[in-house]
Structure formats: C-alpha cells, structure tokens
C-alpha positions in Angstrom: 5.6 1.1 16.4 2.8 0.3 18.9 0.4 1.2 16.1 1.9 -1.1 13.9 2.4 -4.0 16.1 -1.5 -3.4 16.9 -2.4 -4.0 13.6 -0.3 -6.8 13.1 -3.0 -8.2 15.8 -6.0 -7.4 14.2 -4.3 -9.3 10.9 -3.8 -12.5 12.8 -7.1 -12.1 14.6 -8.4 -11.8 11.4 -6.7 -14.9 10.1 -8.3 -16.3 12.7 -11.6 -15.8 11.9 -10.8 -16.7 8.0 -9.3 -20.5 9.6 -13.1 -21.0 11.5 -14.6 -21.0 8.2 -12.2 -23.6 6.5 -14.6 -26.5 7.2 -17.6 -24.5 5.3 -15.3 -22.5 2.5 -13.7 -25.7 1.5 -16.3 -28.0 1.9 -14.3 -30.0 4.5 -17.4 -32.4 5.4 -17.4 -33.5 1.9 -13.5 -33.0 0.5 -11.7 -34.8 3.2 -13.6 -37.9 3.0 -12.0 -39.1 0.2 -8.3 -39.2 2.9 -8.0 -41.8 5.3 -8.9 -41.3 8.5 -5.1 -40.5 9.8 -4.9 -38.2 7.1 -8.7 -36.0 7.5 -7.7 -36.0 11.4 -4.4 -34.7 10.5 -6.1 -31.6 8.4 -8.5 -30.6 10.7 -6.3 -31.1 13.8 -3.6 -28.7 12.2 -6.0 -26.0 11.5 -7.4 -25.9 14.9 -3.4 -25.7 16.4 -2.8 -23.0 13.3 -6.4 -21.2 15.0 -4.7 -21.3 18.1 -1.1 -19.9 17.1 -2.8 -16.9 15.5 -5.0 -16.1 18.7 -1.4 -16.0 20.6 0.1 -13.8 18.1 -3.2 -11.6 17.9 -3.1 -11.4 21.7 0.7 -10.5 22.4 0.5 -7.9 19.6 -2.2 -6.0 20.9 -2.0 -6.7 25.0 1.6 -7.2 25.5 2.7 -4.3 22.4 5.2 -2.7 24.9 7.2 -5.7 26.0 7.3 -7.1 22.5 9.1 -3.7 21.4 11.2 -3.6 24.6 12.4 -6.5 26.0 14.6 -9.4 24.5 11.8 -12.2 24.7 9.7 -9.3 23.1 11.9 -9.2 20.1 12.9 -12.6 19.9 9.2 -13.1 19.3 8.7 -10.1 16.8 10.9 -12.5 14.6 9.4 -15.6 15.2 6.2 -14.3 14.0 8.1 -11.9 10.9 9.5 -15.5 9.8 5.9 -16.9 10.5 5.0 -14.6 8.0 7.6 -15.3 5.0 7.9 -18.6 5.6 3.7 -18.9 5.1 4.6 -16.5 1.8 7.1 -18.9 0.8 4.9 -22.0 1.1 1.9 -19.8 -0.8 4.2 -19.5 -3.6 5.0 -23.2 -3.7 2.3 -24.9 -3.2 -0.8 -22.6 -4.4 -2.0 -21.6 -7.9 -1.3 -17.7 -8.0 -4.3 -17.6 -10.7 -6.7 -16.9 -7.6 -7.4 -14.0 -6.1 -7.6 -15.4 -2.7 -4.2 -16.8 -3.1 -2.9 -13.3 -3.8 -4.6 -12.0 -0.9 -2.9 -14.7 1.2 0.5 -13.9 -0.3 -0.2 -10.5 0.5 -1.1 -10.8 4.4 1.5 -12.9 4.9 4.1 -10.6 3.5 2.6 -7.7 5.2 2.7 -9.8 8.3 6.3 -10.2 8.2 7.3 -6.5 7.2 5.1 -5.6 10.1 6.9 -7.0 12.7 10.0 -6.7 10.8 9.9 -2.9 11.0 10.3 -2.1 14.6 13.1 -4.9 14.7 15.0 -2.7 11.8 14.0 0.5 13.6 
C-alpha cells in the first residue's frame, strides 16, 4: 500500500508540473484577455490554489505514506483526495470534449487517482 500511495504522489506532483504550463499550453496571455478583469484573475488565481493543492497531496503521499495508511486523519484524507479524484473525472466528463486525447488522459489520471487511494481504504 505504501508503494501505491507513493505513486499517487508522483501523479499529483506530476499534475503539478502539467498546471505550471497552463499559461503557455493554452495561450493564457492571449485567451483570457477577451474576460473581464474579475473573470482572467479568477482563472489564473484558481490554477495557482489548484498548483498548490496538488503539492500537499504529492507531499503527504510520499513523506507522510505511513500515517495516511494508519491513523484516522490519515484516512480521512485518503478519501478526500479519492473524491478529489472522481469528482475531477466527473467534471472531465461534463464539461470537456472526450474527442481529445488529452482529455482522455485527464479522465484517466483522475480515475486512477481515486482508485489509488481508494484501495488501501478497501483493503
């Protein structure tokens, strides 16, 4: 289960890394100048706080792997991140063409996301 949870980290950290690129990947500079000024702030601000979440989560997986699997506050936030995960799936399904590839690869991580830190919750 360590193993697991330790890759779980590595995902988010990874997710992290994809988030820093947002501005460039989606041509933020240009895109969001076409929303007002609440609205661009809003965007960028809740990217940066999304950054931040998924350093946490990368963190506690991999530097705190034993009390996550052994103590209530551990668990308790195995399944806040596991419904992190399907509630991101949910919203990919909703809101995002599944005709891309990169929106299947998101479904996919977030999915394996949850079941990661599902499993040693089940187990």
């Amino acid at each position: 289960m360590k193993i697991l949870i330790t890759i779980g980290g590595f995902i988010w950290l990874a997710c992290f890394v994809f988030h820093i690129f947002f501005w460039k990947l989606f041509n933020w500079k240009q895109d969001l100048q076409s929303l007002n000024d609440v609205n661009r702030a809003i965007m960028q601000v809740l990217n940066l706080c999304l950054m931040l979440v998924f350093l946490i989560f990368g963190y506690v997986s991999i530097f705190h792997t034993d009390e996550l699997l052994t103590t209530g506050l551990g668990k308790s936030i195995l399944v806040g991140i596991a419904l992190f995960g399907i509630f991101r799936a949910i919203e990919q399904i909703v809101f995002f063409d599944h005709k891309h590839n990169l929106s299947k690869l998101v479904l996919a991580t977030a999915l394996t996301g949850a079941v990661i830190y599902l499993i040693p919750l089940i187990f």
